[in-house]
Each structure stands twice: as C-alpha cells, then as structure tokens.
C-alpha positions in Angstrom: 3.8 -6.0 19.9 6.5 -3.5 18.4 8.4 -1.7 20.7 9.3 2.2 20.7 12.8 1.1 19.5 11.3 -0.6 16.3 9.2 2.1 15.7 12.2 4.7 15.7 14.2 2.2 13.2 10.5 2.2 10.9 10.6 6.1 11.0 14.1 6.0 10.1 13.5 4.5 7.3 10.6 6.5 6.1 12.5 9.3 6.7 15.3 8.0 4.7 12.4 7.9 1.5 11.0 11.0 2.5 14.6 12.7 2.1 14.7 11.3 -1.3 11.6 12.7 -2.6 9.3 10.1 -1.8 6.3 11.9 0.3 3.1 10.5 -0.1 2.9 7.7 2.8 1.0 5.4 0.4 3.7 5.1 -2.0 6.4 4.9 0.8 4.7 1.7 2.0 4.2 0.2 -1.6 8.0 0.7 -2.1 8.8 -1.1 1.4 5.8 -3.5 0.9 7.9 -4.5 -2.9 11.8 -4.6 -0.8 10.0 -6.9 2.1 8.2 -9.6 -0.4 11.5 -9.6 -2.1 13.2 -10.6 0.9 10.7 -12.8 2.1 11.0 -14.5 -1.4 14.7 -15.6 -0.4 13.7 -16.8 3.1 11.1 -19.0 1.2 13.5 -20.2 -0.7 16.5 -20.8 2.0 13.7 -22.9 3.9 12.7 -24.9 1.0 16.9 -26.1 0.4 17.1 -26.9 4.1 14.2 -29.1 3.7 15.2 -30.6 0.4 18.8 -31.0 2.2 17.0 -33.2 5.0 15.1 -36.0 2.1 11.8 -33.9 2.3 9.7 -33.1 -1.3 9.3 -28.9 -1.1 8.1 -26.7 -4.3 9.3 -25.8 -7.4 12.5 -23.6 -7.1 11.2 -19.9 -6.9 14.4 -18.3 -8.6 16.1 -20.1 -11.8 18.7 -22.1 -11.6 21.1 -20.2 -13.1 23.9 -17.9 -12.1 21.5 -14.6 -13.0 18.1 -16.0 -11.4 20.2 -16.9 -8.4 21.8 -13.0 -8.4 18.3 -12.1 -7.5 18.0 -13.7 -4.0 18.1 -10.9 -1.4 21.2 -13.2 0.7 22.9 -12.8 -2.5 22.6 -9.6 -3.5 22.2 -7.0 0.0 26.0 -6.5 0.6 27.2 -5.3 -2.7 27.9 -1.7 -4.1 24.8 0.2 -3.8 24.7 1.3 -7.3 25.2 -2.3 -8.5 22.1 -3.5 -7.0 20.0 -0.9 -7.8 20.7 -1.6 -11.3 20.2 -5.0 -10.2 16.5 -4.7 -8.3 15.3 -1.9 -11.4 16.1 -4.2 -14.5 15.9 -7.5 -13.0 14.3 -8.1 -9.7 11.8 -6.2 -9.9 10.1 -7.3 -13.1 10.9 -10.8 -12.1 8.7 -10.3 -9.1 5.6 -8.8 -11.4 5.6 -12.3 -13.3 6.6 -14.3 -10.5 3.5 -16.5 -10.5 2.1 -15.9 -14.7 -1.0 -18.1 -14.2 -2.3 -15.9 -11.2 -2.3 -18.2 -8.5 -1.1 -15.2 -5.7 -3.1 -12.5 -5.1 -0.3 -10.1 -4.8 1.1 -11.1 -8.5 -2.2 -10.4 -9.7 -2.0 -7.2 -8.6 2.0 -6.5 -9.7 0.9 -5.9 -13.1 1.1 -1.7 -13.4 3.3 -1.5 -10.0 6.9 0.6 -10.3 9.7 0.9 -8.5 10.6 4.5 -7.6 13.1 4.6 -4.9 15.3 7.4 -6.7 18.8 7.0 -6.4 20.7 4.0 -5.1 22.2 5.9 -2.0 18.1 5.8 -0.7 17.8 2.5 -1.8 20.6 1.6 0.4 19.2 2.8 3.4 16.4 1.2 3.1 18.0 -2.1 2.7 20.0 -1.4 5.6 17.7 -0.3 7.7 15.3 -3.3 6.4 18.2 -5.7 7.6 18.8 -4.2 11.1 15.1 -5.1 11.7 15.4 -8.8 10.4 18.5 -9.1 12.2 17.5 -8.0 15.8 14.0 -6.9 16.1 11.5 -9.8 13.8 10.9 -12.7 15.7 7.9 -13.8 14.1 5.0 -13.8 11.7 3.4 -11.9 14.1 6.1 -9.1 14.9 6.2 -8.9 11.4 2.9 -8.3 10.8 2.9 -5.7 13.2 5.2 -4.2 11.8 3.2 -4.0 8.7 0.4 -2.8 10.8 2.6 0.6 12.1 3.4 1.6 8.5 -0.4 1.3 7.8 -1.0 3.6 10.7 0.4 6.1 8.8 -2.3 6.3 6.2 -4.7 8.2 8.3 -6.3 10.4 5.8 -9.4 9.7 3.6 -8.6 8.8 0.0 -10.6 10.4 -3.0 -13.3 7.8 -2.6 -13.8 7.8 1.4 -12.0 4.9 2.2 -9.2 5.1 5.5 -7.6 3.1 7.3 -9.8 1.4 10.6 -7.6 1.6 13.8 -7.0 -1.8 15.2 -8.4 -1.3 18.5 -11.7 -0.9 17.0 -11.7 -4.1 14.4 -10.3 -6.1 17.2 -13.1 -5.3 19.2 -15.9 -5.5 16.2 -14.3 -9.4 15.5 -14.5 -10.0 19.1 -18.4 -9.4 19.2 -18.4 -11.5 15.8 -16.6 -14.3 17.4 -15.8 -16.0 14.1 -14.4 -20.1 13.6 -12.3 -21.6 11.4 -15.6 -23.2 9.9 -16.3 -19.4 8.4 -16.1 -17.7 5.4 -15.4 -14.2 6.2 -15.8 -11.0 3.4 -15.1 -7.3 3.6 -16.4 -6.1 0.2 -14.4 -2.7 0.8 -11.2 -4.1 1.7 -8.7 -1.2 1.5 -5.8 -3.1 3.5 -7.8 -5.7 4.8 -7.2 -4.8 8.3 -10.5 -6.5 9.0 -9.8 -9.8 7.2 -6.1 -9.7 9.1 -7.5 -8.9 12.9 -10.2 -12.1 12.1 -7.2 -14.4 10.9 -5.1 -13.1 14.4 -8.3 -14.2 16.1 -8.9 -17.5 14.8 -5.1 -18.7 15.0 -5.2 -17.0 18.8 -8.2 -19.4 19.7 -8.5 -21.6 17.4 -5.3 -22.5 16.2 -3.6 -25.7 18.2 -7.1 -27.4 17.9 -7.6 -26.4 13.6 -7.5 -29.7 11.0 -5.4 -29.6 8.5 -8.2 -29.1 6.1 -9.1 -26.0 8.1 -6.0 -24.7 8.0 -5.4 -25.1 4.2 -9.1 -23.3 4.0 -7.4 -20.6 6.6 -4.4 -19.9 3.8 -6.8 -19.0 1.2 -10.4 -19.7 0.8 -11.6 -18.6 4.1 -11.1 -15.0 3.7 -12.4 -12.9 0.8 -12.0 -8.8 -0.3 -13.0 -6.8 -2.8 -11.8 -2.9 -3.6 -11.4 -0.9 -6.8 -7.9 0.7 -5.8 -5.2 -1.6 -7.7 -3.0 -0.1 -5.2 -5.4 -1.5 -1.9 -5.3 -4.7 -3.7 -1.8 -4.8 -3.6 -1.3 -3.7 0.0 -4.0 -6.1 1.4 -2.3 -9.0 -0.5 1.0 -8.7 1.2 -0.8 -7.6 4.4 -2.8 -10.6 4.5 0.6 -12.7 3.4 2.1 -11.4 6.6 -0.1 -13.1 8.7 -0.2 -16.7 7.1 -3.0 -15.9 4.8 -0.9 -16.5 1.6 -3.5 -17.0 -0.8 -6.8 -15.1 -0.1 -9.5 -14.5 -2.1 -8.7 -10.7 -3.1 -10.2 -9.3 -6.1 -10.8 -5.9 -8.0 -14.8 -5.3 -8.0 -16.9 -2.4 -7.6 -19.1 -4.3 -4.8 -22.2 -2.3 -5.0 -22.4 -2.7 -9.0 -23.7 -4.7 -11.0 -20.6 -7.3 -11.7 -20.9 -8.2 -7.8 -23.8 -11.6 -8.3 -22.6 -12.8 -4.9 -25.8 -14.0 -2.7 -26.0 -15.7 0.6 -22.4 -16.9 0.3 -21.0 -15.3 3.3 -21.5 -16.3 7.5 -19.5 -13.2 8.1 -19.0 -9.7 7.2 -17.0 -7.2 8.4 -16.4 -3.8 6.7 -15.7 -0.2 6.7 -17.2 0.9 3.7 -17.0 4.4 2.0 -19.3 6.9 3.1 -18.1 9.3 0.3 -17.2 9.2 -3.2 -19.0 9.2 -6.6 -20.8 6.4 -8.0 -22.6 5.6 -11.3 -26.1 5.6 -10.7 -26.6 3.0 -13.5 -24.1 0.4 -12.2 -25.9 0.2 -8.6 -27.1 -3.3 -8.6 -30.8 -3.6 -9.0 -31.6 -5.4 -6.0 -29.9 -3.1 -3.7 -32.3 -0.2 -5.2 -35.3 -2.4 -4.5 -33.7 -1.8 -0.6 -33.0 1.9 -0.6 -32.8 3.2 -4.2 -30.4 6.2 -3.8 -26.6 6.9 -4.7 -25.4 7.0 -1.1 -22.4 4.4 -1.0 -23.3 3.9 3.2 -26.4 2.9 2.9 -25.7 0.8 -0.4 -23.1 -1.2 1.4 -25.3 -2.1 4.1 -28.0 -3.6 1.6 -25.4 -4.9 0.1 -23.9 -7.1 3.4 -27.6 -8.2 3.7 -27.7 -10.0 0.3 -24.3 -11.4 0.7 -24.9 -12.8 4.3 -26.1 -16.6 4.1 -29.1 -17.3 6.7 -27.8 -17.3 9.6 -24.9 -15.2 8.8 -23.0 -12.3 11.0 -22.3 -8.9 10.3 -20.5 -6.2 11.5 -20.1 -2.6 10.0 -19.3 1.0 10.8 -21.5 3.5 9.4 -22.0 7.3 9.6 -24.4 8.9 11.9 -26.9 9.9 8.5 -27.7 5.4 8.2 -29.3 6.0 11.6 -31.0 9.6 11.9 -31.3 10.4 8.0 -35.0 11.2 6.9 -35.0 10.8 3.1 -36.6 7.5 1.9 -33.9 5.4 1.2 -32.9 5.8 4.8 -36.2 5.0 6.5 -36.2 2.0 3.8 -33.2 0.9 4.7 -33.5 1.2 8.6 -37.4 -0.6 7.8 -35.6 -3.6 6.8 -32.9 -3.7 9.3 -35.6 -3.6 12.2 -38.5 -5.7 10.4 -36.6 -8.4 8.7 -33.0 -8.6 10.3 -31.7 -9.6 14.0 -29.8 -5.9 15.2 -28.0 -6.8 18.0 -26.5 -3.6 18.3 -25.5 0.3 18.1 -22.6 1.2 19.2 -21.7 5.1 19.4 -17.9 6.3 19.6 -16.3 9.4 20.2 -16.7 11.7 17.1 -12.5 10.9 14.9 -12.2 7.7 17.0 -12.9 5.6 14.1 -12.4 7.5 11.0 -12.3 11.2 9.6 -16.2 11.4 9.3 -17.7 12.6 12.8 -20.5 10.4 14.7 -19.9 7.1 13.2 -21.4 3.8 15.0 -20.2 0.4 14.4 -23.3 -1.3 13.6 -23.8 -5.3 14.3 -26.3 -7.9 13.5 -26.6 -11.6 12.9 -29.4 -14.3 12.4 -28.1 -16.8 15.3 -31.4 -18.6 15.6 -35.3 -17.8 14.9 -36.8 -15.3 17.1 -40.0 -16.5 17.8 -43.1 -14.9 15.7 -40.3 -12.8 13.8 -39.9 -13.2 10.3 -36.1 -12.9 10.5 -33.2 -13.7 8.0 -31.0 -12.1 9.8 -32.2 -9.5 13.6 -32.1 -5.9 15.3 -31.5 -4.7 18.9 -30.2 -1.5 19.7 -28.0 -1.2 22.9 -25.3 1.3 24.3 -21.4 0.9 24.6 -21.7 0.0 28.4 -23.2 -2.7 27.7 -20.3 -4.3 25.0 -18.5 -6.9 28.0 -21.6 -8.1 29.0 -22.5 -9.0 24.7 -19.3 -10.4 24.3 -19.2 -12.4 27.5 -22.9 -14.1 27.5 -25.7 -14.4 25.4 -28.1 -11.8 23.8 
C-alpha cells in the first residue's frame, strides 16, 4: 500500500514530464516504465556479484565487461552532470536495453523493438532520476510496494483508447479473482490484456494464499507459463510486460494477437479467464474467426470476446468478464444467440450489476462469471449459468453455489 506521501513524490515527477512537454499520461508512463527497468537492470546485476562473491553459480553478466558496458549501470551513472548522462541513456543505454535479450526470451524486449526515448532536455531527465531515487531510497520496500507503485501511475490512464480498451480499477479485478479463486495448478489468460491488471491481481492472489506452500516447479510455472495475454497495442504489450515483471512474473506469456481473428487457433487450453474486453472499436469483418460467427455472427467486439472465452476455456474451466449492458438486454440475433448458449450449454454462476462509471467509461456494465465446476445433473453443460444479484457476492465467495 502507497501512502499520500509517495503519491505526492509520483505527481511530482509527472509533473516534472508534464513541464517538459510530455502530456499524454500514456507516454509519461512508458518513459518512467524505460528509467525503472533500467534501474532494475543494475539491481539485478548488484545481486548477481554479491552472490557470485559468496561461491554461488548466477547468470550471465547482463552488462559487458568493459569500461563502456559497465558506464551503463544506473549505480554508475545517476550522479554525474545531467547533460552527460543524457547523452549517455539517448546513444547508449537506451538502445542497449532494446537488444538486451536478441533471441526474445523477455517479453518486454520483444516488445522494445519501435520504443523511443523522448524525455526532452536533460534538466527533465534529471528530475526524474532524482525524483526516481528519492523513492528507492526511502519509500520501496518491496516487490510489492513497487508494484503498487506501478499500479498508481496506471491509474492515471482512465480514458478509453481508440479501440475501447481502459484501464479496470483494482478494486473490481480483485474482487472478480476472488470469486475465481484461482491455484498455482492454473493457467490463467486475458485475451485483451491492455496492462494486464487482471493477470497481475491473480499473481497477488496466488503468492498471498498460495505462496509458502507453492513447489518449486510451481513457482518456476508462476514466473512464466502460468499467465498468458494477448492485445494489439505494441504499446500495452510493453506496459503489461514490465507490469507483470513488477510483481515476480518475469517471463509471461505476452503476445501481439488480434484474439477474435483468425490467427488466434487456441482451444480448450485455458482453466481460467479473466478479461475486460473492448466494447468499441472497428473490426474486419473477414478476420472474425469462423467459429465464433457459428456463436453470434456479428461485428460487435463484446459479444465476440465472450464466444471467444468459451472456446478457449478447457472443460471445466472458469471465467470471469465484464460486459456492457447490450450482451444482456440486446435483441438482435447475435445477442439472443449468444445469451442461448450461455444459458443452454454453459454453467452462469452469476450477474453482477455496478453502478453506471464504476468500472469503465461505458454506462451499465456487469461483470459476468461462469465456470464448469462439475456436471449438473440432466444438463448438457461444458461450462453453466445462474444469474444472481450483488448482495448475494459474500455468500458465493464464502460457500458453495
């Protein structure tokens, strides 16, 4: 938990960007996302030769062993003339850190390949280091301050981008995950990542309850494997890499796909799904999947990514998803097709209505959830439906449906 004092010294800093041109909160928190890995980089590395120091094998070096790779390191570099080391970060950190892993084993270098630095002048530049170092100094304690840290810079992106996707407050996931109730034994997918907020509350979750009783093998699944996005914003892809790196989940399985087209194969590979998938936005009416039009054939991307989380759900399988008001009352076709299959053929074990901006920009939306826990007798189910109210939420997370 970050306090009001952190908060004021985050503020500072963005105001510090702001003043030097720098006003689209997106690009302010790519540009502190690129300063933050760099520095984290140097911590890596300072842990690795205290290790080697004490007898024990660690990893490759991650900076050359030479008198310019080791100019790089943040330890080295953060007190000298402010003009020096922005001439320093522009020509040499900063394209070091786009081919820092060249055979693509990290999700975020994967995703450095069209990134730029454009902190303007060295004097901003500055700032932000300092103001960067006052926080590691006195206010980061953990992985988990720092993540929330991460989490109150995210806050800031609270308007819809040009293809409906926006930041889900944490409250809400938290509580979505909660009814979920995922284990380290599951492999968890939000096909419309964004900053994969969902994928981080799951992995707080899991090391919360899970965590002094995981194996080792679960915990190296936990690092990457376990936890799966897909988005078509480079720039997401980016974001949800570090955010995901911020909270112990250094190499998930993050990748650019349109979900709902045809490149996404994926079947019955998933036991849980949590998204909030764009409810506007164009899409190509011939790159829709085929099998998601023999659900609802339409163009609307809500009820899409809903057939969508039923083909990628395994038997058995759990999802949760928030959807606009339309998925539920709409009378064209596709949405009585869609609702048909939810009710007939699936295990709904809820409907859950919030307060109309409590979740998103879009009014009326409902966080939908349903799993395939067991057979229901006489039911043909792969996965359920049951609709209930929000008074009844302590009473589904406490006991049994």
């Amino acid at each position: 938990m970050i306090t009001g004092a952190i908060k004021n010294k985050i503020d500072k800093i963005w105001t510090d960007i702001w003043a030097g041109g720098i006003t689209q909160p997106l690009t302010v928190i790519e540009q502190l996302t690129y300063l933050m890995f760099i520095r984290a980089l140097d911590e890596k590395e300072i842990e690795n030769e205290s290790l080697e120091a004490l007898g024990v094998e660690t990893p490759k070096k991650i900076f050359p062993q030479t008198p310019e790779g080791q100019a790089m390191r943040w330890s080295k570099f953060k007190d000298k003339d402010a003009r020096e080391i922005f001439v320093l970060i522009r020509d040499e950190v900063f394209p070091f850190i786009k081919t820092l892993n060249g055979d693509g084993e990290s999700a975020f270098s994967r995703y450095m390949e069209d990134a730029l630095f454009l902190l303007p002048t060295p004097q901003v530049l500055e700032k932000v280091i300092t103001g960067l170092e006052e926080l590691y100094e006195h206010d980061i304690k953990d992985k988990d301050t720092l993540g929330d840290l991460y989490e109150y810079m995210l806050s800031k992106l609270n308007t819809a981008g040009q293809n409906g996707q926006f930041r889900t407050p944490k409250h809400i996931r938290d509580m979505m995950v909660r009814l979920v109730n995922p284990t380290p034994d599951d492999l968890i997918c939000d096909p419309a990542c964004g900053t994969a907020g969902f994928l981080v509350s799951t992995a707080e979750y899991i090391r919360e309850k899970y965590g002094s009783d995981m194996t080792a093998e679960q915990w190296e699944r936990f690092t990457g494997e376990m936890f799966t996005g897909f988005d078509t914003d480079r720039t997401m892809l980016r974001l949800s890499a570090m955010n995901l790196m911020l909270h112990s989940v250094t190499n998930p399985q993050i990748s650019y796909l349109d979900s709902v087209s045809k490149d996404n194969n994926i079947e019955s590979k998933f036991s849980i799904i949590l998204a909030n998938p764009p409810f506007t936005g164009t899409i190509d009416a011939e790159s829709i999947h085929d099998n998601l039009k023999k659900v609802c054939n339409t163009k609307k991307t809500e009820l899409l990514f809903v057939a969508l989380f039923l083909r990628m759900l395994r038997k058995g399988g759990q999802a949760a998803c928030i959807v606009p008001d339309g998925v539920l009352f709409g009378t064209t076709k596709a949405h009585k097709a869609l609702r048909q299959e939810l009710v007939d053929n699936q295990h709904l074990r809820a409907v859950i209505s919030m307060p109309s901006g409590v979740s998103s920009p879009t009014p009326g939306s409902r966080p939908l959830f349903w799993s395939s826990p067991r057979r229901m007798p006489g039911a043909p189910i792969k996965s359920g439906f049951m609709i209930c109210s929000p008074t009844v939420i302590p009473w589904m997370i406490n006991g049994p449906l």
